[in-house]
C-alpha positions as CSV (number, residue, x, y, z in Angstrom):
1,X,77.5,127.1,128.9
2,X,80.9,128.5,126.8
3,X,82.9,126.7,129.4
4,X,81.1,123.3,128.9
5,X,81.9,124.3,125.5
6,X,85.4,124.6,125.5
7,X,85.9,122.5,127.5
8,X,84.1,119.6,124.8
9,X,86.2,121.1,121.9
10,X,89.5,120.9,124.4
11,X,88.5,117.6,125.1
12,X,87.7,116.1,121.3
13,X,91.1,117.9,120.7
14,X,93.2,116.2,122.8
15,X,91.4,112.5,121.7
16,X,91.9,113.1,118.5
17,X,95.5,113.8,119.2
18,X,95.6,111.0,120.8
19,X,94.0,108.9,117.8
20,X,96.1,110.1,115.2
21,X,99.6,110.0,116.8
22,X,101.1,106.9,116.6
23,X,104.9,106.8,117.7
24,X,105.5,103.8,116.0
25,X,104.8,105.8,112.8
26,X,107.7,108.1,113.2
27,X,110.4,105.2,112.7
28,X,113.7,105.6,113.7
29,X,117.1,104.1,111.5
30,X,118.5,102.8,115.2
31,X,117.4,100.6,117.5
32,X,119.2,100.2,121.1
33,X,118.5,98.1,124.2
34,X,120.2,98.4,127.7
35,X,120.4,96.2,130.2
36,X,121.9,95.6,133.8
37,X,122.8,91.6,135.0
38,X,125.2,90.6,137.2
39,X,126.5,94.0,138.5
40,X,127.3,95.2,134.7
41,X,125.8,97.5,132.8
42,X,125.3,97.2,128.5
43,X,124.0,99.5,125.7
44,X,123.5,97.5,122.5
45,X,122.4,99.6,119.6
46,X,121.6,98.7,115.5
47,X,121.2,100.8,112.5
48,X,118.2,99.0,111.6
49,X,116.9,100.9,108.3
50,X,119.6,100.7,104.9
51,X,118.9,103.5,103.3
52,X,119.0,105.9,105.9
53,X,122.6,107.2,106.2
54,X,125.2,107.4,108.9
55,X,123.8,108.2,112.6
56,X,125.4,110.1,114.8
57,X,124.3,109.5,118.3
58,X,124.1,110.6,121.9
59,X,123.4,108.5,124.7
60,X,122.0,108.9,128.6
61,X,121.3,106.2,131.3
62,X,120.4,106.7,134.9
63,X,122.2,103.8,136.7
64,X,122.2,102.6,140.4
65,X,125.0,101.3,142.2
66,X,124.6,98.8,145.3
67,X,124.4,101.3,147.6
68,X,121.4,102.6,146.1
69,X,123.5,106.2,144.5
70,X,122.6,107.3,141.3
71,X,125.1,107.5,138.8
72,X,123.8,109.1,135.1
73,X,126.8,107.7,132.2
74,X,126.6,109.3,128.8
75,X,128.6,109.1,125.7
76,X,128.7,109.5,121.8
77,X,128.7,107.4,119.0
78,X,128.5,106.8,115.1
79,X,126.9,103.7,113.2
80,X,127.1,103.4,110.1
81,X,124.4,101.5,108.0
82,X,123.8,97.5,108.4
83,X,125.9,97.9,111.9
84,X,124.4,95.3,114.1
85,X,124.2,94.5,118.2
86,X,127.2,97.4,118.6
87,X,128.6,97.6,122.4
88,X,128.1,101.1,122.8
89,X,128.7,101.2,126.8
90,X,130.0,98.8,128.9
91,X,130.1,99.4,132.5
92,X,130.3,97.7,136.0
93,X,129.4,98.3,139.1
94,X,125.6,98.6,139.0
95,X,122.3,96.8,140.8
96,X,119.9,98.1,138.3
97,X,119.0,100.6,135.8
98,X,117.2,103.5,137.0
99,X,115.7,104.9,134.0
100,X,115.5,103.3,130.8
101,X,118.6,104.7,127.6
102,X,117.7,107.4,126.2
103,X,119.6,107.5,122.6
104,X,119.0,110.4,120.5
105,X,120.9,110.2,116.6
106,X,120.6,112.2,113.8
107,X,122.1,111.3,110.3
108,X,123.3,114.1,107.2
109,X,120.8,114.2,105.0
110,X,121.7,112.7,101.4
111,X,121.9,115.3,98.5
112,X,118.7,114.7,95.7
């Protein structure tokens, strides 16, 4: 019977994890999309919230060539506030996109 238990309260746990965690709430300044046409690869990224401040960024993106290899491009950049649709990575020699970007920033925090 303690298992059942348990497992119940492990159970209610994780739903109400599940309820109450919205990614969308946790909004991020910068907004990028990749994509892979015609043999060439593109990163475009925004800094989509004003007020935040200057975002320094890293980038990662699992990318196949024709012959089916794996090839994993990374890189840096800044964007400064009210930057819109910047070229972060431009590349060619690709079939398709292997993973999706993943762009992590972080921006100084402003003094109160």
């Amino acid at each position: 019977m303690r298992a059942e238990w348990r497992f119940a309260l492990l159970a209610a746990g994780f739903g109400m994890l599940a309820a109450f965690s919205d990614p969308a709430a946790a909004k991020s300044p910068v907004n990028c999309a990749g994509a892979v046409l015609a043999g060439g690869a593109e990163l475009l990224c925004s800094h989509v919230m004003a007020q935040a401040p200057t975002q320094l960024c890293t980038f990662s993106w699992a990318l196949a060539t024709p012959a089916n290899q794996i090839r994993v491009v990374n890189g840096s950049f800044v964007l400064p506030p009210g930057s819109s649709n910047v070229e972060v990575y431009e590349g060619s020699g690709f079939a398709r996109a292997s993973s999706e970007p993943i762009v992590i920033c972080q921006g100084k925090r402003r003094a109160p």
